[in-house]
VONUSE-910829 format. One record per atom (N, C-alpha, C, CB): residue in one letter; x, y, z. Coordinates in steps of 0.1 Angstrom, whole numbers, padded with zeros to 4 digits, always signed. Glycine has a CB too. Layout:
N
AXYZ ...
This chain:
210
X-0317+0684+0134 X-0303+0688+0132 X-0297+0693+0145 X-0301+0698+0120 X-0283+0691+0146 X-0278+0697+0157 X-0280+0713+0157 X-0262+0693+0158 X-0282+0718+0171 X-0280+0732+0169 X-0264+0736+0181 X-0298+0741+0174 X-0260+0727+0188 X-0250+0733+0194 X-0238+0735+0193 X-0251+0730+0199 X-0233+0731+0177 X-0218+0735+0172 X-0220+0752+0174 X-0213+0729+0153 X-0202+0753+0176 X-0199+0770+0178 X-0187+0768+0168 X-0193+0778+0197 X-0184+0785+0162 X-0176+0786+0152 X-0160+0783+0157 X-0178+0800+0146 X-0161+0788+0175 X-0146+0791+0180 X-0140+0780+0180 X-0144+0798+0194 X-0126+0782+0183 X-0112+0772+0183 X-0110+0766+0173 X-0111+0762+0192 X-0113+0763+0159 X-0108+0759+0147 X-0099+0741+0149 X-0098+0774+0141 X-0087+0740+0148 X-0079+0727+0147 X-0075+0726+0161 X-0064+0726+0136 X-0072+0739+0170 X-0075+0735+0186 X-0089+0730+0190 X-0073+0746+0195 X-0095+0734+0185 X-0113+0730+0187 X-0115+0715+0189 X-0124+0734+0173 X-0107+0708+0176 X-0108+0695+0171 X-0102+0688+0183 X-0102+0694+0158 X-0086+0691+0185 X-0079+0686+0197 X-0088+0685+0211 X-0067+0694+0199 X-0092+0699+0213 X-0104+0698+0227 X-0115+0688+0228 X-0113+0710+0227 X-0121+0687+0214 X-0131+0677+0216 X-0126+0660+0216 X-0140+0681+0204 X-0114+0658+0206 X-0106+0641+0210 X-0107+0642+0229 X-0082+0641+0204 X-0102+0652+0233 X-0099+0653+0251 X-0113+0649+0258 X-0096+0671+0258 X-0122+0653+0249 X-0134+0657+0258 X-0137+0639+0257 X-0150+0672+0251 X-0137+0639+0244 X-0142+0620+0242 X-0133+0610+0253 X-0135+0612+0221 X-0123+0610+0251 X-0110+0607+0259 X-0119+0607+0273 X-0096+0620+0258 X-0119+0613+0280 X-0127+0617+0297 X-0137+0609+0297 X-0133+0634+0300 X-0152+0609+0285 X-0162+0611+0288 X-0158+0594+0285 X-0172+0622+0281 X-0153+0588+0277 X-0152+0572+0274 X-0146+0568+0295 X-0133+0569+0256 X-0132+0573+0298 X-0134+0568+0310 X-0139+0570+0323 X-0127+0565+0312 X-0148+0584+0322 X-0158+0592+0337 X-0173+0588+0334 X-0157+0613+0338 X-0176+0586+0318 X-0193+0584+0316 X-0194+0601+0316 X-0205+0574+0331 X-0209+0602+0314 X-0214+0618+0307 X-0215+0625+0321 X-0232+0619+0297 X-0222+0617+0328 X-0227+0628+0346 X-0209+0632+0351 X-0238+0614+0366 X-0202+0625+0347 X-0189+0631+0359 X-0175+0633+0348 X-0183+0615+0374 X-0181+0637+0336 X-0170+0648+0328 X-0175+0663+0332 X-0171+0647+0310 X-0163+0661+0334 X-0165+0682+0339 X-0153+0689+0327 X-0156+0687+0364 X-0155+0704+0330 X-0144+0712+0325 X-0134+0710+0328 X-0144+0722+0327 X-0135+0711+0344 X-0120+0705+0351 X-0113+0692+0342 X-0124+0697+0369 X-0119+0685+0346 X-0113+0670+0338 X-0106+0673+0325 X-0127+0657+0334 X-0117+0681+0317 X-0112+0678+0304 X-0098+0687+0301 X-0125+0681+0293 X-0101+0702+0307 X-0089+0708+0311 X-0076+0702+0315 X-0092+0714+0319 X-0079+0693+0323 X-0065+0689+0325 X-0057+0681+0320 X-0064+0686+0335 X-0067+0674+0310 X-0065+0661+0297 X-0063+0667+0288 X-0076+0653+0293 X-0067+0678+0283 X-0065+0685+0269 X-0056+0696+0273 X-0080+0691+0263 X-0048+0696+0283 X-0042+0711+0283 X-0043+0723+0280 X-0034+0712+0279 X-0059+0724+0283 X-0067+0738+0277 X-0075+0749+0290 X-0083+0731+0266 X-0071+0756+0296 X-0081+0761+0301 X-0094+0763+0302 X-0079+0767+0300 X-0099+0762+0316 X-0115+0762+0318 X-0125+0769+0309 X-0117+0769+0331 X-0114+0789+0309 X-0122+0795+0302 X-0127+0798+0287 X-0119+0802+0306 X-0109+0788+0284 X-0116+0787+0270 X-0127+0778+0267 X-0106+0782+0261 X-0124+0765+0271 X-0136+0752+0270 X-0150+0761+0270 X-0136+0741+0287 X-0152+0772+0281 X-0166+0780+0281 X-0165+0789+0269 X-0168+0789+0295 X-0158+0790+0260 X-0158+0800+0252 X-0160+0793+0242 X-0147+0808+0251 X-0152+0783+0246 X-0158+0769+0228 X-0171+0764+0226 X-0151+0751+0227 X-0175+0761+0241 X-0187+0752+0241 X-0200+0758+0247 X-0183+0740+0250 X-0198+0767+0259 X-0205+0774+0266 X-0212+0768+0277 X-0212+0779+0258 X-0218+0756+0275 X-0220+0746+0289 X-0214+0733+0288 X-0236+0742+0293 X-0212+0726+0303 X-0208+0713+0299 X-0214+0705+0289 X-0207+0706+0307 X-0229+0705+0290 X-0235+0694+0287 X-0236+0696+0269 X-0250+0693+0295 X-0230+0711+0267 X-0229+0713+0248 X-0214+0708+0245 X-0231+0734+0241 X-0207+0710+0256 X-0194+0705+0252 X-0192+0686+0250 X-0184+0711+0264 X-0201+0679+0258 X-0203+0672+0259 X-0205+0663+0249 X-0207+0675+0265 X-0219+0667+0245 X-0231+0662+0230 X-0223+0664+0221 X-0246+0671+0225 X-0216+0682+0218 X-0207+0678+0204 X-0195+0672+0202 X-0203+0688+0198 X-0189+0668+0214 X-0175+0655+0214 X-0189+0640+0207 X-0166+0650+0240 X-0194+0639+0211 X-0205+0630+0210 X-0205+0624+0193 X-0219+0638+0215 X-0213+0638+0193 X-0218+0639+0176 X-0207+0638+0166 X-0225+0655+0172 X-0194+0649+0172 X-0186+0644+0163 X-0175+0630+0164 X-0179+0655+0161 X-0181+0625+0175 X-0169+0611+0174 X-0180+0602+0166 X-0162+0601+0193 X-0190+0601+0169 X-0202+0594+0160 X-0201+0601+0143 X-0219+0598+0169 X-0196+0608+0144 X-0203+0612+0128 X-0185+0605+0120 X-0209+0639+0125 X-0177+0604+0125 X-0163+0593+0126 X-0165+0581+0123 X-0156+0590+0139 X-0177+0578+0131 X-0179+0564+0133 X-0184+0561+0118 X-0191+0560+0147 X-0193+0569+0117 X-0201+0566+0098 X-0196+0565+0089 X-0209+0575+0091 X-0185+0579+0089 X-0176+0583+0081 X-0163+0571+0076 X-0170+0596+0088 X-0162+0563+0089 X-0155+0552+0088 X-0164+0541+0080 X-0150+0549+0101 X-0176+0539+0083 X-0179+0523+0083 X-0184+0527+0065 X-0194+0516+0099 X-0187+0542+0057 X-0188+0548+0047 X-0173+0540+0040 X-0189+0565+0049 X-0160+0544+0043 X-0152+0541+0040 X-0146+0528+0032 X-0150+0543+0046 X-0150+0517+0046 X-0146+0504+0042 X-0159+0495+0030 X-0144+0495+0057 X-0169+0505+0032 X-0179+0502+0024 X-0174+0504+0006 X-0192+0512+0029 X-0169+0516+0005 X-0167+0521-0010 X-0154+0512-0014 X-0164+0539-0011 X-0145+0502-0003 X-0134+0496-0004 X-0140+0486-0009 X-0126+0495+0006 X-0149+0478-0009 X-0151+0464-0013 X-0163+0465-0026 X-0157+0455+0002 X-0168+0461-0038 X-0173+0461-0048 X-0186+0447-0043 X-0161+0458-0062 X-0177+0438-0040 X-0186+0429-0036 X-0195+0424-0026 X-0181+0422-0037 X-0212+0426-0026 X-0218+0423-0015 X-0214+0417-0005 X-0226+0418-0018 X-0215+0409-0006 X-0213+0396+0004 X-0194+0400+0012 X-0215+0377-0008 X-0181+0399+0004 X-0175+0409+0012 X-0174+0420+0019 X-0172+0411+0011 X-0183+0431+0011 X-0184+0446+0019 X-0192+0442+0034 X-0196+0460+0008 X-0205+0431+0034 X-0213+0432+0046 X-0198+0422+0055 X-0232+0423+0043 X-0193+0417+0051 X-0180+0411+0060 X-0177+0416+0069 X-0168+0409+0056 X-0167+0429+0058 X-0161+0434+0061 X-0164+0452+0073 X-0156+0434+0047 X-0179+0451+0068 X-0187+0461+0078 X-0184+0452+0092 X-0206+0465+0074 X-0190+0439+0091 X-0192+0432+0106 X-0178+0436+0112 X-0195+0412+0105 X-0165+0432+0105 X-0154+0430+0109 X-0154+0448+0117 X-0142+0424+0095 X-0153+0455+0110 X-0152+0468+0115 X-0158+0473+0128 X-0156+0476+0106 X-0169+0465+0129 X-0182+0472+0142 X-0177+0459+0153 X-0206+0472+0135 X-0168+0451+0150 X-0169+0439+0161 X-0157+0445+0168 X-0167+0421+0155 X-0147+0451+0155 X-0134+0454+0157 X-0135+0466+0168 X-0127+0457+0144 X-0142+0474+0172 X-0141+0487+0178 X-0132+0488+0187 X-0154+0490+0183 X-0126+0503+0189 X-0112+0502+0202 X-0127+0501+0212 X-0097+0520+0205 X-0122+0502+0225 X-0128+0498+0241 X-0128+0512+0244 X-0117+0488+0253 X-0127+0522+0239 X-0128+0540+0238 X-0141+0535+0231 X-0114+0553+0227 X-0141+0534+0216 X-0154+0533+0209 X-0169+0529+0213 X-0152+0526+0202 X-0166+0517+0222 X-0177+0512+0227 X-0183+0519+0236 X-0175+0503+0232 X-0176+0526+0243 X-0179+0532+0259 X-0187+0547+0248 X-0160+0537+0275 X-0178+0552+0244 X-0186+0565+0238 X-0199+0563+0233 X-0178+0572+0226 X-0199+0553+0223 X-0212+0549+0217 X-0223+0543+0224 X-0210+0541+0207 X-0219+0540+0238 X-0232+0532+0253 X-0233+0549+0253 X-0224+0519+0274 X-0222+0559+0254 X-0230+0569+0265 X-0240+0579+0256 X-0218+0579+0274 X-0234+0577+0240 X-0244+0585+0232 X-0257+0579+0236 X-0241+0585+0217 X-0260+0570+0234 X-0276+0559+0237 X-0276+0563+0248 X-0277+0541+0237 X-0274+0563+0259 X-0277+0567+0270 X-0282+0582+0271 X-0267+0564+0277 X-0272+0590+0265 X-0279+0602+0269 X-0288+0607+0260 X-0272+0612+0272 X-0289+0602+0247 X-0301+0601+0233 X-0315+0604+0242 X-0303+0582+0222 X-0317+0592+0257 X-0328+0588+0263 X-0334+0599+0271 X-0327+0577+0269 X-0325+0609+0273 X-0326+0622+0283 X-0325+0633+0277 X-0317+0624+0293 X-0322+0639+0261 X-0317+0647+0256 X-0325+0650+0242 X-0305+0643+0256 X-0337+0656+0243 X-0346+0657+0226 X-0335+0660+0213 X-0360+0674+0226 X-0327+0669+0216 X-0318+0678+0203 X-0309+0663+0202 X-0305+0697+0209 X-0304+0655+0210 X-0295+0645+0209 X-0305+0633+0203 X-0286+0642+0223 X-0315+0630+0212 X-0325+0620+0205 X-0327+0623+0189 X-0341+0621+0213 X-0331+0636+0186 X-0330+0636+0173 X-0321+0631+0164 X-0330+0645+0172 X-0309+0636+0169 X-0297+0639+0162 X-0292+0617+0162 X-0285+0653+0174 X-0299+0613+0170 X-0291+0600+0170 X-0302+0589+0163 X-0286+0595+0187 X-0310+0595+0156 X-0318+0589+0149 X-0309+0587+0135 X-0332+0597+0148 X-0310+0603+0134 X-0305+0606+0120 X-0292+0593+0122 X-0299+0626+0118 X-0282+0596+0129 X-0268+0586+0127 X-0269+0571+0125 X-0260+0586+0140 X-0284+0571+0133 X-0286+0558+0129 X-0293+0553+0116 X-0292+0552+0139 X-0294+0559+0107 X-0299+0558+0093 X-0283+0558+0086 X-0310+0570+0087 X-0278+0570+0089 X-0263+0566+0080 X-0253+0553+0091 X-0251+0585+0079 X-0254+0552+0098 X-0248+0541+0103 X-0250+0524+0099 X-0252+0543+0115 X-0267+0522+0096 X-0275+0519+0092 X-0275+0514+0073 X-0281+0530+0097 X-0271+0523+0067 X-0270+0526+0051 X-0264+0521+0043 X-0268+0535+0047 X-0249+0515+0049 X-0240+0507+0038 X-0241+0495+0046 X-0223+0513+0033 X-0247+0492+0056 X-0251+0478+0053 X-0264+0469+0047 X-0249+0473+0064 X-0274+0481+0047 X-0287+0479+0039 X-0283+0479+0020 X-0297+0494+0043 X-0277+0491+0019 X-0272+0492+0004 X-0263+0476+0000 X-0259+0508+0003 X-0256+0472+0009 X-0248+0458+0006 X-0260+0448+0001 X-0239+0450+0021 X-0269+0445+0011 X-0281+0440+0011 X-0289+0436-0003 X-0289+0449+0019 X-0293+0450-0006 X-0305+0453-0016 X-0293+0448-0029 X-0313+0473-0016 X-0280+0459-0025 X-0273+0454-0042 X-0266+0434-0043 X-0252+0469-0043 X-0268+0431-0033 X-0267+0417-0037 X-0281+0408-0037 X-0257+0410-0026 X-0289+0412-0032 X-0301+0410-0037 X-0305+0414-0053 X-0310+0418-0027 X-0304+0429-0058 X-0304+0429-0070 X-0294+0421-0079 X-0305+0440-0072 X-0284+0415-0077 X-0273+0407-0084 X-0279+0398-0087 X-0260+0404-0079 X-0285+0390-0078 X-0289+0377-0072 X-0279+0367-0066 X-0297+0371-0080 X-0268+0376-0061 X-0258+0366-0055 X-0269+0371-0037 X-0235+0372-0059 X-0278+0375-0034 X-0289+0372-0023 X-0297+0365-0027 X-0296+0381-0016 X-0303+0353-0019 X-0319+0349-0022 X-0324+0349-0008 X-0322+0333-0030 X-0326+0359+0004 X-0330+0364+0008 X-0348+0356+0015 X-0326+0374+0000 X-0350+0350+0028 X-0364+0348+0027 X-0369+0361+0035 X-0369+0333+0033 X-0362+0374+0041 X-0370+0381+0047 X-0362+0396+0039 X-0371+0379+0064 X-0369+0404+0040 X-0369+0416+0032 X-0351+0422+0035 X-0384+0429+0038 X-0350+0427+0034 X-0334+0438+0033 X-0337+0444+0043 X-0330+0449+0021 X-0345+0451+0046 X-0352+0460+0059 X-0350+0448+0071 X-0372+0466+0057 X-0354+0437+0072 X-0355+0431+0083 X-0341+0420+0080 X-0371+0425+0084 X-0336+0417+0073 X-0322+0414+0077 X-0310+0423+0081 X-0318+0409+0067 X-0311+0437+0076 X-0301+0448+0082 X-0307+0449+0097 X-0300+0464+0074 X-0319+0450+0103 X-0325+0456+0113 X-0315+0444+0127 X-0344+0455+0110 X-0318+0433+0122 X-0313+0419+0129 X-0301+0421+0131 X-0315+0406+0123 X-0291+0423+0119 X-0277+0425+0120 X-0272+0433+0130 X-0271+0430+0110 X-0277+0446+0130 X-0275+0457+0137 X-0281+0453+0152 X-0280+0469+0130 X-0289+0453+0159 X-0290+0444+0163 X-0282+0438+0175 X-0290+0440+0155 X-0280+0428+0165 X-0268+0419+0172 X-0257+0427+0176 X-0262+0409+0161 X-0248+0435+0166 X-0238+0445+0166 X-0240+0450+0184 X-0240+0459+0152 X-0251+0456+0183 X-0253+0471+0191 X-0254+0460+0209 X-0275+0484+0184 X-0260+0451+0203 X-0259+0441+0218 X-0244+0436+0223 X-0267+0425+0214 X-0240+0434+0212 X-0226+0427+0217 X-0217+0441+0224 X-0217+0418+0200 X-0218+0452+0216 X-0215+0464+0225 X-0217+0466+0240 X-0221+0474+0220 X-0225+0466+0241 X-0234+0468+0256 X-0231+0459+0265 X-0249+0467+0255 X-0231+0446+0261 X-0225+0438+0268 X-0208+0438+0272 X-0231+0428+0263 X-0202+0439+0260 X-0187+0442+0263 X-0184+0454+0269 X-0179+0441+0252 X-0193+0464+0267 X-0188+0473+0279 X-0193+0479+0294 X-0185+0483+0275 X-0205+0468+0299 X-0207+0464+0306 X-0198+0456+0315 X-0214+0462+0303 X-0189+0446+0307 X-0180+0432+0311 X-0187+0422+0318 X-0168+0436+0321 X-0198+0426+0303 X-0201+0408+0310 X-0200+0399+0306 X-0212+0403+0312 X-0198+0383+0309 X-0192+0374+0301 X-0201+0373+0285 X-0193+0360+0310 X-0190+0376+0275 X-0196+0379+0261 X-0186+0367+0254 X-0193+0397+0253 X-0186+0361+0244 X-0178+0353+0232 X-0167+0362+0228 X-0187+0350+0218 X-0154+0358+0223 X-0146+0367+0217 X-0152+0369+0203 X-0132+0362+0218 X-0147+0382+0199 X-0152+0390+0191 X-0153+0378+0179 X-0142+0404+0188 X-0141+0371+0173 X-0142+0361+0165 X-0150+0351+0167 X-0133+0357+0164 X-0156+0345+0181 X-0169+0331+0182 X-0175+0338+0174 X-0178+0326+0196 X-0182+0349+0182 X-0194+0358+0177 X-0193+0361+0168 X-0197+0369+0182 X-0183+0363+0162 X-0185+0368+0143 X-0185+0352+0136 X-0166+0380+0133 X-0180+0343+0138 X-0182+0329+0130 X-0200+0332+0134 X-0171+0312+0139 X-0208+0328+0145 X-0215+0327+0144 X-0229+0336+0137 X-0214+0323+0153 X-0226+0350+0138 X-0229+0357+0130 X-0229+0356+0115 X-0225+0364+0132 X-0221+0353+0113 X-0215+0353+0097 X-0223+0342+0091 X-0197+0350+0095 X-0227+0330+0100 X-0232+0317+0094 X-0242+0321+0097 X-0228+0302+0098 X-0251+0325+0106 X-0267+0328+0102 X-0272+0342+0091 X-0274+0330+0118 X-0261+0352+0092 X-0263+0358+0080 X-0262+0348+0066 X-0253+0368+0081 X-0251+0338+0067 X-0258+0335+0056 X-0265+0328+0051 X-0253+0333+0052 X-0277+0324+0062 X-0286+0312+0063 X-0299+0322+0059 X-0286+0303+0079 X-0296+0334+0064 X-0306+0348+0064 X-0307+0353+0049 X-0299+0361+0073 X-0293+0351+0037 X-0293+0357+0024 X-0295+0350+0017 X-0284+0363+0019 X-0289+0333+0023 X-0289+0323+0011 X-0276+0324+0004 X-0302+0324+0001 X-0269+0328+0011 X-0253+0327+0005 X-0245+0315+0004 X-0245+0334+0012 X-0238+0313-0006 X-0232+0301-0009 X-0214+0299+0001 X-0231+0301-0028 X-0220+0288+0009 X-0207+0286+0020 X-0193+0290+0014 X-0205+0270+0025 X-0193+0287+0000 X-0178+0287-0008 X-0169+0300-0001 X-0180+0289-0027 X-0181+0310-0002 X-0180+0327+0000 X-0171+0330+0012 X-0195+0335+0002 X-0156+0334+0007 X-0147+0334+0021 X-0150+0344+0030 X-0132+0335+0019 X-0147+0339+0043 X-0149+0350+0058 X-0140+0355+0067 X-0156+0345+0068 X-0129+0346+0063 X-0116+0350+0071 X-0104+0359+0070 X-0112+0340+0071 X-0108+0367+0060 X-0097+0375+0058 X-0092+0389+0065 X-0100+0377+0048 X-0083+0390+0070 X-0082+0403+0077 X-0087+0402+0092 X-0092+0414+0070 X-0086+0389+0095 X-0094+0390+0110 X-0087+0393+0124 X-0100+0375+0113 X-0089+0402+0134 X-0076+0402+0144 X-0088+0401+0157 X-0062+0418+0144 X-0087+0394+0168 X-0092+0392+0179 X-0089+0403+0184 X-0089+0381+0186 X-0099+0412+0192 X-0094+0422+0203 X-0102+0421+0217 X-0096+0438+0198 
């Protein structure tokens, strides 16, 4: 579990930390400073030290809490759809959809997970709830039997994700990637080659290229 939340700054706290994400999405983790964020958030140095206490705690908990958003969101569009095979759609649609802030924050959490035990920890855990309503889609259309599935639920979510977390890395890298929509047609048709879903099952709904 995290240990580096602090009680101070309350709904300014919240604003400080959007700033700190803000910075750290366009400087990366080594070259966000106080300075920076100060001057982005219109907060003084000494408070930032009073909220956070070092950079690198101010840092991790902009981190944890834009990631624990991220869940909280993809939780959301999950409890919005009833139907397997839409809800896992509609998850793809959401994680392809990400703003170009999102991506960059979520390369630097992985990145610094690799240098950081309290954060390694902590980004395990996220990745089980991150993880969880697209497995739950899985198993509950498997138990319907609108899945017939030739490899377990465990190893079809594992693949999905996966894919997701690649196509990230690469788009914010900028390297030549498919638009978000090739990549989801082609996704979408080997997922369903992966559940044994019936083509009829619509995919197009709600779709916007970014």
């Amino acid at each position: 579990m995290p240990t580096r939340k602090r009680r101070a700054g309350g709904e300014k706290r919240e604003a400080v930390l959007d700033a700190v994400a803000a910075v750290l999405a366009s400087r990366g983790y080594e070259n966000t400073r106080f300075a920076d964020v100060s001057a982005a958030g219109g907060v003084a140095i000494s408070t930032l030290q009073t909220y956070f206490g070092s950079r690198e705690d101010m840092i991790i908990e902009a981190m944890q809490v834009f990631t624990d958003r991220e869940v909280d969101a993809l939780r959301a569009v999950s409890a919005s759809e009833t139907d397997p095979w839409r809800r896992l759609v509609a998850l793809v649609d959401r994680s392809l959809h990400n703003s170009e802030r999102t991506r960059q924050i979520l390369v630097e959490f992985w990145r610094s997970a690799m240098r950081d035990d309290e954060l390694r920890d902590y980004s395990a855990t996220v990745q089980e709830r991150y993880r969880a309503p697209f497995l739950a889609a899985v198993r509950e259309g498997v138990a319907r039997g609108v899945f017939t599935p030739a490899h377990d639920a465990e190893a079809v979510t594992n693949l999905l994700l996966a894919a997701l977390a690649g196509l990230i890395v690469s788009r914010v890298q900028q390297h030549p990637t498919p638009a978000p929509v090739e990549f989801r047609d082609v996704l979408l048709t080997q997922l369903r080659q992966m559940l044994g879903v019936d083509d009829s099952e619509p995919t197009t709904e709600g779709i916007e290229a970014r």
